[in-house]
DRENSE-999592 format. One line per 3 residues: number of its first residue (from 1); for each residue y, z, x of N, C-alpha, C. Coordinates in nm, 3 decimals. Example, Ala and Ser with C-alpha at 12.3 -4.5 7.8 and 13.67 -1.06 7.14 Angstrom:
<recs>
1	-0.569/0.780/1.319/-0.450/0.780/1.230/-0.330/0.780/1.320  -0.225/0.708/1.285/-0.106/0.714/1.367/0.003/0.787/1.290
</recs>
This chain:
<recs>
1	-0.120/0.000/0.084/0.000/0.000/0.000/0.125/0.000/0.088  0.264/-0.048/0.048/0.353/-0.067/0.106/0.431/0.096/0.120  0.523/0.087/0.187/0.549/0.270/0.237/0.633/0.305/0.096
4	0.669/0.420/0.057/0.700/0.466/-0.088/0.836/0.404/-0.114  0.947/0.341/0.019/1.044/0.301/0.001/1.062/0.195/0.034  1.130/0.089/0.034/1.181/-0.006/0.121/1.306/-0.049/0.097
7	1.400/-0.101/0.209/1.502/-0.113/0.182/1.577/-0.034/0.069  1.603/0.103/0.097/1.639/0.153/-0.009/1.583/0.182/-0.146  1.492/0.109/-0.205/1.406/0.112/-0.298/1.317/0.127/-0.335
10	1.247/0.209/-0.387/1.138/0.275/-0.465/1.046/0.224/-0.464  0.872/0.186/-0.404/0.813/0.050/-0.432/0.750/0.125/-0.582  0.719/0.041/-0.648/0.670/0.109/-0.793/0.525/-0.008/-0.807
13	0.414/0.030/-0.881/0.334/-0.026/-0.898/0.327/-0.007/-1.114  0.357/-0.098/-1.170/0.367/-0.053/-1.308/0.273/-0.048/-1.381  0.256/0.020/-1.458/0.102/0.031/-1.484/0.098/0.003/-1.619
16	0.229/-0.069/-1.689/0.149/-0.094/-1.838/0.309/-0.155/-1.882  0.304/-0.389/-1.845/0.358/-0.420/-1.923/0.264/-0.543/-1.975  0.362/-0.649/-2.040/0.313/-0.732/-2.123/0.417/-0.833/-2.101
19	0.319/-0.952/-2.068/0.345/-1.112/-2.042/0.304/-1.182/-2.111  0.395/-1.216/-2.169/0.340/-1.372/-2.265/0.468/-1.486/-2.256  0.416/-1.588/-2.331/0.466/-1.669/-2.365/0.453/-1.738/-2.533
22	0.503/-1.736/-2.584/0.490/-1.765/-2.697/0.511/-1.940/-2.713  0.598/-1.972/-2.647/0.649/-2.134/-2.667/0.491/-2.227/-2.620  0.437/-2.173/-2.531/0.270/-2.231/-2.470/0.177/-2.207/-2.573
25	0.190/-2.063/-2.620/0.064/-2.027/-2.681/0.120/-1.966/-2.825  0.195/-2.016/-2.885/0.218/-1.976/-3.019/0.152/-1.897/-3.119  0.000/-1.957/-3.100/-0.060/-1.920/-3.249/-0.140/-1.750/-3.178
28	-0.143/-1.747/-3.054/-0.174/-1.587/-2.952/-0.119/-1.477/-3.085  0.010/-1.520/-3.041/0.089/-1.378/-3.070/0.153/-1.362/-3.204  0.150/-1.229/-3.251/0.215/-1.194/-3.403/0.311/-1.107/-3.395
31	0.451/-1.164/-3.343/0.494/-1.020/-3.332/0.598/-1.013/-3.413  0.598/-0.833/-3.487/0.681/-0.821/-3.616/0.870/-0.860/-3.601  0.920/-0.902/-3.712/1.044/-0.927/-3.670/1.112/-0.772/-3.702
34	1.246/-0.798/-3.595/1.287/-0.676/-3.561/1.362/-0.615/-3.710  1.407/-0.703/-3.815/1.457/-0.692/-3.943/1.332/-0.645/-4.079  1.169/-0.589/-4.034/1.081/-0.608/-4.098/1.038/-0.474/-4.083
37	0.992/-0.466/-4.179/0.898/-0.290/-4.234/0.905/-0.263/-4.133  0.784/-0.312/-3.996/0.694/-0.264/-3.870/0.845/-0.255/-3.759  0.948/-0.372/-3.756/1.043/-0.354/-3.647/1.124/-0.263/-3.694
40	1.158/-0.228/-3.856/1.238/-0.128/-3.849/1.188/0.018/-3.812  1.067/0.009/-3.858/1.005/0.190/-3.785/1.000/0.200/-3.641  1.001/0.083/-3.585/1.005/0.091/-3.443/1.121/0.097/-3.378
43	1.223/0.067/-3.467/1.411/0.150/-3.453/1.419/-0.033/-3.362  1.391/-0.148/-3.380/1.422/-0.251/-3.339/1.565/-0.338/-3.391  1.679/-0.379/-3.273/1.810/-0.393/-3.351/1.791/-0.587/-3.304
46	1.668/-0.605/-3.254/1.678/-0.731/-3.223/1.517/-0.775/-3.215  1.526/-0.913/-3.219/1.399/-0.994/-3.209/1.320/-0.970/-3.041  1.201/-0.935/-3.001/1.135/-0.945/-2.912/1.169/-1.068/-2.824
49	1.179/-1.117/-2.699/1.198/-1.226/-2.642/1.038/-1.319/-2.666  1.086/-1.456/-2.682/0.957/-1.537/-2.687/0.828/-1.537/-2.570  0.970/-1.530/-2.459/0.882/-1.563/-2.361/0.943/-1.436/-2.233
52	0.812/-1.371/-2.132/0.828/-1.314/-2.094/0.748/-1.303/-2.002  0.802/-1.362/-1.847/0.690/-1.389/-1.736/0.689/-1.286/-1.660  0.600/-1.313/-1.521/0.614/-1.208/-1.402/0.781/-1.210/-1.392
55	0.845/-1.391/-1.355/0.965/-1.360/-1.289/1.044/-1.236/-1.374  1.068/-1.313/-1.469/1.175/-1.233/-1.602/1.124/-1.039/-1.591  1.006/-1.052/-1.526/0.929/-0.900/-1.518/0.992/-0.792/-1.383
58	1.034/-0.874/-1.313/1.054/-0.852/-1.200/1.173/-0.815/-1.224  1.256/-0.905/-1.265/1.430/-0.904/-1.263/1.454/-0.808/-1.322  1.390/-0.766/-1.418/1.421/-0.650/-1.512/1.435/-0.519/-1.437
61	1.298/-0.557/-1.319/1.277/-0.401/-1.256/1.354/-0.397/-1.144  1.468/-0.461/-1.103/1.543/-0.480/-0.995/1.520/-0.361/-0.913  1.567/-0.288/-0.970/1.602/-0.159/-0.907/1.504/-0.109/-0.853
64	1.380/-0.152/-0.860/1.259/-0.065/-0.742/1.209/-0.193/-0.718  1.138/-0.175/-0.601/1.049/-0.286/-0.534/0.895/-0.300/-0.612  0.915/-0.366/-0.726/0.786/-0.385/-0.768/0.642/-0.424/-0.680
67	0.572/-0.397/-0.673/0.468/-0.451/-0.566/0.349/-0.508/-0.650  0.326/-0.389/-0.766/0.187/-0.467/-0.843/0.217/-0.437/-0.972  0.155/-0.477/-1.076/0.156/-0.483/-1.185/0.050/-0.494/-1.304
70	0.007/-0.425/-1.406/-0.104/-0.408/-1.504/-0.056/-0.454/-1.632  -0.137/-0.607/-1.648/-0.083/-0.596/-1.763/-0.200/-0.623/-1.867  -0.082/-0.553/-1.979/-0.206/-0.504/-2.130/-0.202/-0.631/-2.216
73	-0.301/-0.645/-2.310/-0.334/-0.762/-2.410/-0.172/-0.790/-2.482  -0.111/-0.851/-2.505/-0.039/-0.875/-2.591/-0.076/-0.962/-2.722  -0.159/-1.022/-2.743/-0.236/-1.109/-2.827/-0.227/-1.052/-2.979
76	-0.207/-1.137/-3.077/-0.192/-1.044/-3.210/-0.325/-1.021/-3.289  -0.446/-1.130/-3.230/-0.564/-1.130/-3.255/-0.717/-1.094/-3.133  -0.811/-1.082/-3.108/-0.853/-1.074/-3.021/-0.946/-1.200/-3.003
79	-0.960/-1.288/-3.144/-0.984/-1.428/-3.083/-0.948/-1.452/-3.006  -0.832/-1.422/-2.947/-0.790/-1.555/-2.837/-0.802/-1.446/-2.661  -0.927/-1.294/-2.692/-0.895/-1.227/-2.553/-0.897/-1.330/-2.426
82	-1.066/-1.410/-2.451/-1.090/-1.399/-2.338/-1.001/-1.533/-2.244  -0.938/-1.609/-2.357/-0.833/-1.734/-2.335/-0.705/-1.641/-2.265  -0.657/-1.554/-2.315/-0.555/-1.508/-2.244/-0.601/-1.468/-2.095
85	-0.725/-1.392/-2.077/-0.764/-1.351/-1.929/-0.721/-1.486/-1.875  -0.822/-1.586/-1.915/-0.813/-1.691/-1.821/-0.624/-1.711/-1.787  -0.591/-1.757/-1.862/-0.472/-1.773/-1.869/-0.342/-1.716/-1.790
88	-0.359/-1.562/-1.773/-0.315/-1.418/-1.703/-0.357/-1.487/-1.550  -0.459/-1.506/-1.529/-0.503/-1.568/-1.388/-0.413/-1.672/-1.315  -0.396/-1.787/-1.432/-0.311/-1.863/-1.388/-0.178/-1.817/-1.333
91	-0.090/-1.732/-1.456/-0.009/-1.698/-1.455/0.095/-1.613/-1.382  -0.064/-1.519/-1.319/-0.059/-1.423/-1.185/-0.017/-1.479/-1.028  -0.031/-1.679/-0.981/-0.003/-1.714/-0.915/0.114/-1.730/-0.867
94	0.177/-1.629/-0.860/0.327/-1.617/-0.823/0.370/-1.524/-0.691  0.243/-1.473/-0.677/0.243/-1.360/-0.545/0.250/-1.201/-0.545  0.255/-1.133/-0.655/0.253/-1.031/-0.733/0.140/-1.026/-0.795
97	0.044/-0.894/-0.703/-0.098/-0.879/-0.743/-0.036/-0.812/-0.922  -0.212/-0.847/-0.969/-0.210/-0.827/-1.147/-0.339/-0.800/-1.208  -0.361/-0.675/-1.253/-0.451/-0.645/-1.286/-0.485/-0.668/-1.448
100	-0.581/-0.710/-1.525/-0.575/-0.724/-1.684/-0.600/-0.635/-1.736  -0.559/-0.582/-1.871/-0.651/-0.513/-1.917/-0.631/-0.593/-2.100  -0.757/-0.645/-2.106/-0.795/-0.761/-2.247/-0.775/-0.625/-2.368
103	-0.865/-0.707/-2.413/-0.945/-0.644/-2.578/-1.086/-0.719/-2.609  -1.116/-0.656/-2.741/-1.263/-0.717/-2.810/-1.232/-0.692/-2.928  -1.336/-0.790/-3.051/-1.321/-0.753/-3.170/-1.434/-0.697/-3.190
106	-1.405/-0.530/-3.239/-1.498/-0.479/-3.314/-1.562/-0.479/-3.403  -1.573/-0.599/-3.512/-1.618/-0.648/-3.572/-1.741/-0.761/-3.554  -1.729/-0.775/-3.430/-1.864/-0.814/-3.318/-2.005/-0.779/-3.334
109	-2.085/-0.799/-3.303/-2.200/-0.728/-3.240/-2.211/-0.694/-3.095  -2.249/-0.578/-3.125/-2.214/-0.511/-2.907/-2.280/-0.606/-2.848  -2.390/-0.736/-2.885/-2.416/-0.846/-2.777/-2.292/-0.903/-2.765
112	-2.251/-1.009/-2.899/-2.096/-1.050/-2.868/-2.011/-0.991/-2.748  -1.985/-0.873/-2.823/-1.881/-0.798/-2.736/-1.943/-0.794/-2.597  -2.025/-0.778/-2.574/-2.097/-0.730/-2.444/-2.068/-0.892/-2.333
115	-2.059/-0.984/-2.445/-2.062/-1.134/-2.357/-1.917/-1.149/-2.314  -1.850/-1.090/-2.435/-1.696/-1.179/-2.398/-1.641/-1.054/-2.270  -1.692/-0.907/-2.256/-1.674/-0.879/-2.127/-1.664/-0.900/-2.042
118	-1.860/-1.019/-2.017/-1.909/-1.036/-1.910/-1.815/-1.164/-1.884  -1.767/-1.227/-1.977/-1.696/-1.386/-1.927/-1.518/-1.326/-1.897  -1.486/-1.212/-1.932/-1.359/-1.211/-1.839/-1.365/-1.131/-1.746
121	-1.527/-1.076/-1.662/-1.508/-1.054/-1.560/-1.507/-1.128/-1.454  -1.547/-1.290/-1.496/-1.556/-1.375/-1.376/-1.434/-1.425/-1.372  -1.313/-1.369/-1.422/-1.163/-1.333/-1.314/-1.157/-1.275/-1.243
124	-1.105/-1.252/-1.171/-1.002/-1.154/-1.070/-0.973/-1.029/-1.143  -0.913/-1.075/-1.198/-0.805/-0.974/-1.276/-0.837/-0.891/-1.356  -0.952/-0.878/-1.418/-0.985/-0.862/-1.544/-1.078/-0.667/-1.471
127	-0.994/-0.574/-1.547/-1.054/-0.439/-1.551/-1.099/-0.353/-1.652  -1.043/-0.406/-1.738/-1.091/-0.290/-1.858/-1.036/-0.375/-2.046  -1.010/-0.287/-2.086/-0.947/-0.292/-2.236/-0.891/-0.190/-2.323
130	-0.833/-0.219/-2.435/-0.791/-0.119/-2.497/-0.811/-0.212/-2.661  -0.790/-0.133/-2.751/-0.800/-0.184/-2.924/-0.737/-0.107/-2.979  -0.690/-0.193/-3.029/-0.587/-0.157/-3.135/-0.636/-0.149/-3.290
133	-0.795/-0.184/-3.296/-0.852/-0.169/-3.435/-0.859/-0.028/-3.439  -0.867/0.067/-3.551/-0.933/0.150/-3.550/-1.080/0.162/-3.524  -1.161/0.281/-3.416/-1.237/0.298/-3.372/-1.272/0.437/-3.391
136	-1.431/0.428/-3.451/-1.509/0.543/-3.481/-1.570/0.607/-3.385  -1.597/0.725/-3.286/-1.623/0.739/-3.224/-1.777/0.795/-3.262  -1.765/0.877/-3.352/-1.893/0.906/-3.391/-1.995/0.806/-3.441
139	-1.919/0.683/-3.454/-2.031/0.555/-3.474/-2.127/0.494/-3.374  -2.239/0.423/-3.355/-2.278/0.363/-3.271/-2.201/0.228/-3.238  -2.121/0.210/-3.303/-2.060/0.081/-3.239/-1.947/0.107/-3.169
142	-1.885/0.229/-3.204/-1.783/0.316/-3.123/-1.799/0.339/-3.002  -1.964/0.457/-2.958/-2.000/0.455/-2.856/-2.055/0.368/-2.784  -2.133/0.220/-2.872/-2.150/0.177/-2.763/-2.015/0.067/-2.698
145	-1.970/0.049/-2.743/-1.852/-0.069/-2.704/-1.788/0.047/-2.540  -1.832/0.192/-2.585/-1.773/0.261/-2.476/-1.872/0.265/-2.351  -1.985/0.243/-2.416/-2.120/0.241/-2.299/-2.085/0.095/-2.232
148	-2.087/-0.007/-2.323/-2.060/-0.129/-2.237/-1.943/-0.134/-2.136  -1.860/-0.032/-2.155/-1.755/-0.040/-2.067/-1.810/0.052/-1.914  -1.888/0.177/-1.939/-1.910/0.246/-1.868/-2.008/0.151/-1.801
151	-2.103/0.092/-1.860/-2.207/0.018/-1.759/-2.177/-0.100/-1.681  -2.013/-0.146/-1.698/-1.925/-0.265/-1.626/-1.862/-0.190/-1.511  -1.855/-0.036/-1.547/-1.754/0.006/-1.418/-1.600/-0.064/-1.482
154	-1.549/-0.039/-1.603/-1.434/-0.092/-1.641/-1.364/-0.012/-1.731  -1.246/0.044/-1.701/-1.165/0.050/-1.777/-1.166/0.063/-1.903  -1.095/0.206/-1.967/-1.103/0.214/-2.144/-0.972/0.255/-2.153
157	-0.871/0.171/-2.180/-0.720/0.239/-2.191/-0.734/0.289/-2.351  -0.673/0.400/-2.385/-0.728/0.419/-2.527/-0.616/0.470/-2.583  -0.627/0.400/-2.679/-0.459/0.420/-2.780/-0.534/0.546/-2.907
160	-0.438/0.627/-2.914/-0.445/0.748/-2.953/-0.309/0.809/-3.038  -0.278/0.852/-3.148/-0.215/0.935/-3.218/-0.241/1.095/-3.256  -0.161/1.155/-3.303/-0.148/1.313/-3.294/-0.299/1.339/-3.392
163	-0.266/1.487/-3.448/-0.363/1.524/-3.553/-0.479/1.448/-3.527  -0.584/1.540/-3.410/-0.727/1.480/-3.347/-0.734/1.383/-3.250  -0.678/1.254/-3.260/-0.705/1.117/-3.218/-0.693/1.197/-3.055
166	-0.641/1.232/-3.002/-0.648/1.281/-2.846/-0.785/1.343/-2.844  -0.836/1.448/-2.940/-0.958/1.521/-2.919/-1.037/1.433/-2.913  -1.041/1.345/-3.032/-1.203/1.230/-3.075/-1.198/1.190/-2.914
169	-1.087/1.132/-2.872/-1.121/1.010/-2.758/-1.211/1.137/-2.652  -1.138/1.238/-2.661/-1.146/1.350/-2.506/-1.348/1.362/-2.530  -1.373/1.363/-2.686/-1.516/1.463/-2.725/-1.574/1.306/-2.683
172	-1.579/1.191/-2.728/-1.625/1.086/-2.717/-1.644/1.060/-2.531  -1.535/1.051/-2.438/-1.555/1.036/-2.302/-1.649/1.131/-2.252  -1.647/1.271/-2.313/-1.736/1.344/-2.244/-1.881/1.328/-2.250
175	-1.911/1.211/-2.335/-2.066/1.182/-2.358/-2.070/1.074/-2.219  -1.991/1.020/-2.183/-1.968/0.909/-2.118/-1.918/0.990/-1.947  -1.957/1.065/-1.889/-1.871/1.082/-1.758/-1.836/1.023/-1.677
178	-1.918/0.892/-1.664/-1.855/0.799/-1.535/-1.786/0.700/-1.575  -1.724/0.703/-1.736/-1.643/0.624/-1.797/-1.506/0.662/-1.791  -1.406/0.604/-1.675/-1.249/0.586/-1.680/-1.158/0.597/-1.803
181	-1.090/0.680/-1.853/-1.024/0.691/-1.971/-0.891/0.695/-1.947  -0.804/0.575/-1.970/-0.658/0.639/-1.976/-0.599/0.639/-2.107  -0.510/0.751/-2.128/-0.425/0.768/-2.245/-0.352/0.690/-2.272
184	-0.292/0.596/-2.316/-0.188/0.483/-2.313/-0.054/0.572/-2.370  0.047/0.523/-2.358/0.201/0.599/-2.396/0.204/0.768/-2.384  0.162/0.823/-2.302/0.137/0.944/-2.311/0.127/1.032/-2.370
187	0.006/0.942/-2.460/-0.121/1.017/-2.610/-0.006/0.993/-2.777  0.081/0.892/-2.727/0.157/0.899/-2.831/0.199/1.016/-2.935  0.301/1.097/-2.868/0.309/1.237/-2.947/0.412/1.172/-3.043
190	0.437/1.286/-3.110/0.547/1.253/-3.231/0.720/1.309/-3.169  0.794/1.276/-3.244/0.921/1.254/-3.218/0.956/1.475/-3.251  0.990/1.550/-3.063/0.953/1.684/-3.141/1.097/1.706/-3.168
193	1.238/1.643/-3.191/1.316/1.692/-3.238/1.269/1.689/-3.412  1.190/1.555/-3.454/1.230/1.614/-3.606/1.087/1.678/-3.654  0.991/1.721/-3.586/0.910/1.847/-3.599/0.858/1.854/-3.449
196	0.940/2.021/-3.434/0.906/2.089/-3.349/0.716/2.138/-3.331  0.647/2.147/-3.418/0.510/2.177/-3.440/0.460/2.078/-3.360  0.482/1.946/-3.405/0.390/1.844/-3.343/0.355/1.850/-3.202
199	0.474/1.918/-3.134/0.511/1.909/-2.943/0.355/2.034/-2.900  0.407/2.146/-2.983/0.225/2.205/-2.963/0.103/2.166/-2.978  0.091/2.058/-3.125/-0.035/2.020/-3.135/-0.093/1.938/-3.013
202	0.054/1.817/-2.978/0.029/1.729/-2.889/-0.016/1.816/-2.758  0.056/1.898/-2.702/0.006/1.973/-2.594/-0.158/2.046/-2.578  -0.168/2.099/-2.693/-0.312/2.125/-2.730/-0.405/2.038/-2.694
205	-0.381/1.938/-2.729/-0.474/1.778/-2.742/-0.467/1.739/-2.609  -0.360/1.770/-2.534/-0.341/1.678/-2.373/-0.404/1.762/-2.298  -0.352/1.901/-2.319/-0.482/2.048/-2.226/-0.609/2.020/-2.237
208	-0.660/1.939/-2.355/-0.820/1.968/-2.357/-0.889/1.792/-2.261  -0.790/1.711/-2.298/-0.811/1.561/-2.248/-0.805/1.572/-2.063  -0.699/1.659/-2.068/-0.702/1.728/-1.864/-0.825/1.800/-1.815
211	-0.885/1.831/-1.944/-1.057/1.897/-1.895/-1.145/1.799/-1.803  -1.120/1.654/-1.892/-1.219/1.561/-1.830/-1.124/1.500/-1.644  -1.262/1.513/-1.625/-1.238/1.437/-1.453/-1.177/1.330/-1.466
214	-1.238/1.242/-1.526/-1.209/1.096/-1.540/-1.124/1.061/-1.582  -1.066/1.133/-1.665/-0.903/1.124/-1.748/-0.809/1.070/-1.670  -0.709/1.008/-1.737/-0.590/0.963/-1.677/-0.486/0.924/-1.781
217	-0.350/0.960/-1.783/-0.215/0.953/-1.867/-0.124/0.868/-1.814  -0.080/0.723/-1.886/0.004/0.648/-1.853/0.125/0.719/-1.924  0.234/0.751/-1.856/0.360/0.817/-1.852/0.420/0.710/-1.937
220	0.437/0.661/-2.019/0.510/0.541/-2.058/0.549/0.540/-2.252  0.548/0.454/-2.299/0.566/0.422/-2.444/0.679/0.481/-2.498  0.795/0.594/-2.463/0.810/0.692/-2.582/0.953/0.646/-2.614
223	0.985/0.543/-2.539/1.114/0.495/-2.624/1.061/0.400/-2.805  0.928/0.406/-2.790/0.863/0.344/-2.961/0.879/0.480/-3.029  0.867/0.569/-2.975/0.884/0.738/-3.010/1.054/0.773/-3.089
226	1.078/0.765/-2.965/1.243/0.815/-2.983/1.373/0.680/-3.031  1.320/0.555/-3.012/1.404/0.475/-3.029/1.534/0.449/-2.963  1.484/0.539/-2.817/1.642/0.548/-2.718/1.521/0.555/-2.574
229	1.624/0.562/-2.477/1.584/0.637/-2.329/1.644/0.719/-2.330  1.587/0.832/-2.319/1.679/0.991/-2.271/1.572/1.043/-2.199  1.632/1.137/-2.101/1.568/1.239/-2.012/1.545/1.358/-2.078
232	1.633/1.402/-2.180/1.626/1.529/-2.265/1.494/1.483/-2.351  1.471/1.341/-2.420/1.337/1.390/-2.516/1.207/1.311/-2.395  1.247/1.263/-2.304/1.100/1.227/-2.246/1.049/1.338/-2.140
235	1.161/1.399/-2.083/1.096/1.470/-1.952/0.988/1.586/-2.008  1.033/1.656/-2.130/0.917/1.735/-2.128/0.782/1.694/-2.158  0.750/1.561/-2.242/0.620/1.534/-2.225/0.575/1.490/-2.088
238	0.680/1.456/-2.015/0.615/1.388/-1.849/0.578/1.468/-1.779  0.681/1.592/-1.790/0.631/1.713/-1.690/0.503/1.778/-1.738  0.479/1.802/-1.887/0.369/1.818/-1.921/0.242/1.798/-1.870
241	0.234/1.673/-1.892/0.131/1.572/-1.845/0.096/1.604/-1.696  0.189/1.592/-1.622/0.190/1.560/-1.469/0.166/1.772/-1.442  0.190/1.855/-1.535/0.119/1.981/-1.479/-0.002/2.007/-1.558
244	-0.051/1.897/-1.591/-0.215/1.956/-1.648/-0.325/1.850/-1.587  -0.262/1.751/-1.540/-0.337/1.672/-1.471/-0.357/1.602/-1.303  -0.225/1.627/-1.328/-0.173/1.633/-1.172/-0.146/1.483/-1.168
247	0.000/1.469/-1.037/-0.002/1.309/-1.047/-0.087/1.235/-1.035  -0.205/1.312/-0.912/-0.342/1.195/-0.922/-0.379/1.140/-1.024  -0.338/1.160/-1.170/-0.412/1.136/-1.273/-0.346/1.122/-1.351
250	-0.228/1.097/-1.342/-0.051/1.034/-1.398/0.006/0.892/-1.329  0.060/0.829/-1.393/0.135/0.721/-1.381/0.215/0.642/-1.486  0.291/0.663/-1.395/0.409/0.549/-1.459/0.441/0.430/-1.531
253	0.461/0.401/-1.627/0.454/0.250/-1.670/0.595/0.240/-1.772  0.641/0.092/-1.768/0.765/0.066/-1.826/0.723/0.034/-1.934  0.622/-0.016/-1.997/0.614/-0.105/-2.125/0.693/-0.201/-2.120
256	0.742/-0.245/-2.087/0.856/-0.430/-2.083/0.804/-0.533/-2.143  0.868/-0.622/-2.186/0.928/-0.608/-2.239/0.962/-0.478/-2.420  0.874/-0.453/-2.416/0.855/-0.377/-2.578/0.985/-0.244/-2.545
259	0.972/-0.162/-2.466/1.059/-0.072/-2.420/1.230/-0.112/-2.380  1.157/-0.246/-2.369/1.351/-0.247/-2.305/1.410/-0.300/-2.447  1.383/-0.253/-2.536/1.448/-0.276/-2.639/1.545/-0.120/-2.670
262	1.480/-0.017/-2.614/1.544/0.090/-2.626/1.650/0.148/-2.511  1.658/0.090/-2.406/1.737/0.065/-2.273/1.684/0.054/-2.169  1.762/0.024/-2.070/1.767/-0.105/-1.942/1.624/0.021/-1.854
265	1.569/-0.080/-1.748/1.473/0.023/-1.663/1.511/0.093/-1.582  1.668/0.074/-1.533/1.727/0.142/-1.473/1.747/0.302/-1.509  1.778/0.295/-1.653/1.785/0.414/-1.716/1.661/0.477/-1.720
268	1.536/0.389/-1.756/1.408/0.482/-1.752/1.327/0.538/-1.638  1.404/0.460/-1.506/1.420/0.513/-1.382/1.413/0.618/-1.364  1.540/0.696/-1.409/1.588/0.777/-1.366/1.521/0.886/-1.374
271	1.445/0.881/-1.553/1.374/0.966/-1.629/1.239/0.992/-1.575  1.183/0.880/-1.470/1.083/0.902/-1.349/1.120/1.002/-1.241  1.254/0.949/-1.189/1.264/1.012/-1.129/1.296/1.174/-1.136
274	1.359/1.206/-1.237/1.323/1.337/-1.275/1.192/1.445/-1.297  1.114/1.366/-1.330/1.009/1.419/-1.321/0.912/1.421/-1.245  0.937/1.333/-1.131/0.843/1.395/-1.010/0.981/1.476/-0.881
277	1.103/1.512/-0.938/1.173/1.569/-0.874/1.100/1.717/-0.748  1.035/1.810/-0.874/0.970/1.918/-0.755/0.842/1.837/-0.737  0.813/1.743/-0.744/0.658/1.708/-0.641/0.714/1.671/-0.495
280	0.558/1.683/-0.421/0.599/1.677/-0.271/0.548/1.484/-0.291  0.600/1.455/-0.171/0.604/1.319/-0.158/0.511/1.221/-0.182  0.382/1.326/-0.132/0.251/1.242/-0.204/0.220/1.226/-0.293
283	0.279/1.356/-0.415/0.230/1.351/-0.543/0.297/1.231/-0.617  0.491/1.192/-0.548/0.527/1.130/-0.596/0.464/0.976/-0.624  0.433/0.959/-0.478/0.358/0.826/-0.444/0.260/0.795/-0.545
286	0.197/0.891/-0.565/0.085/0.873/-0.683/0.149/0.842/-0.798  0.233/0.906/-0.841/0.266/0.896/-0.972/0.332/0.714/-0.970  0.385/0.683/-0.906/0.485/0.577/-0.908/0.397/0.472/-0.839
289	0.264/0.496/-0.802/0.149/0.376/-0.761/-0.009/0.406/-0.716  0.013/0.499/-0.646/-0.115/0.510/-0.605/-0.238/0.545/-0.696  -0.191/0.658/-0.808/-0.286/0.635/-0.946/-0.316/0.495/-0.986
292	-0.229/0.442/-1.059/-0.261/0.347/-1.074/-0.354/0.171/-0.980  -0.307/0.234/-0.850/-0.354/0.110/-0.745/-0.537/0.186/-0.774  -0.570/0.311/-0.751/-0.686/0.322/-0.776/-0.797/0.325/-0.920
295	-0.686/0.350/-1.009/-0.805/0.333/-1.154/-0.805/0.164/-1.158  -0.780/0.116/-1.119/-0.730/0.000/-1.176/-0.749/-0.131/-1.109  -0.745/-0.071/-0.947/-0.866/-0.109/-0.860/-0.737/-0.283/-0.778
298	-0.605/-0.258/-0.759/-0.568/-0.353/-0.749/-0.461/-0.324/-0.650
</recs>
């Protein structure tokens, strides 16, 4: 890895945005307009950009020396996963290592599913997944879609909400130990200015998910939370996180484009940098790459 600074700047390894293009691949993506049920709960004052490459990825992050980058499915269907891997490959030829992380439709049979794995591992790029369907854990198609991941050596980024959804995933990995689990948006808590309760439950749920070894918390999402960047409502879930798991098992991610709808990365910078303020230098490193360069394998 490159040294924690260069030229003045931060090297950052991001661990959770999203590249597409819509003008190439149109019929990929569904994304809600910012004037619509889904963009107004998401506090959206404008339309998503169509198109959104490494370069445009980069420019955004001026302010630190990007070095690598993870990026998540953007696709509005999972017909089109294993076309986007391929695709991500291409797209990755710009000189800026890139790690994938797809999807599957659970509506599959775990052979299906088990194939369209095996065909986006003959990328590069290709580490894990996450779904956005709802997923039963106590089902056999729950666990096994999680076995097929554990028996690839790949990646389960797992999207999660308050009230349980942190426990199911935490009780579900523990059947699984040599299965990689990261939290995506950091377990998606609820907004604790307008209930204070939720900030305990969520903490509850993140103490018991720090039990597992394998665990890991992407620091990221909560401007979909708060509908702003502030240091006052993100730092306490970051510091949270980062004292129950330790940075080894924390990292950083911008969400970009989806986040910079709530302000610039400069500002969400900062809100990094606050929170690895009392770590010693290594922990920082971790938090801002080295976690991520190792789950993720890039």
């Amino acid at each position: 890895m490159t040294p924690a600074t260069t030229a003045g700047k931060r090297c950052f390894v991001d661990c959770h945005c999203h590249i597409w293009d819509a003008n190439i691949h149109p019929a990929w993506y569904d994304f809600p307009e910012h004037d619509s049920a889904v963009g107004g709960k998401m506090g959206w004052k404008k339309p998503l950009p169509k198109v959104w490459t490494l370069q445009n990825h980069c420019e955004a992050l001026e302010c630190v020396k990007l070095t690598k980058a993870v990026h998540v499915t953007a696709i509005g269907r999972p017909t089109w996963a294993v076309a986007e891997t391929m695709w991500l490959e291409e797209a990755e030829r710009t000189g800026l290592p890139v790690a994938m992380i797809g999807t599957v439709d659970l509506d599959e049979t775990l052979k299906s599913i088990a194939q369209r794995l095996d065909e986006c591992m003959s990328t590069r790029l290709f580490r894990g997944i996450r779904v956005v369907q709802p997923i039963d854990y106590n089902s056999e198609r729950g666990m096994g879609v999680l076995r097929l991941l554990s028996e690839r050596d790949l990646v389960y980024n797992a999207v999660s909400y308050l009230d349980g959804g942190i426990t199911s995933i935490t009780q579900a990995a523990a059947r699984l130990p040599a299965l990689k689990v990261v939290l995506e948006h950091t377990g998606w808590p609820s907004d604790q200015n307008a209930d204070p309760t939720k900030f305990g439950a969520w903490k509850d749920e993140i103490r018991e998910f720090a039990e597992l070894d394998t665990s890991f918390v992407k620091l990221s999402g909560l401007g979909m939370v708060y509908h702003r960047t502030s240091i006052h409502d993100f730092l306490p879930h970051y510091e949270y996180c980062l004292s129950q798991l330790g940075a080894a098992r924390c990292m950083f991610g911008s969400n970009f484009p989806v986040d910079a709808m709530y302000g610039t990365f400069s500002e969400l910078y900062d809100v990094f940098e606050a929170a690895v303020a009392p770590l010693s230098p290594e922990e920082q490193a971790d938090a801002f790459g080295k976690t991520a360069e190792r789950v993720y394998r890039i």
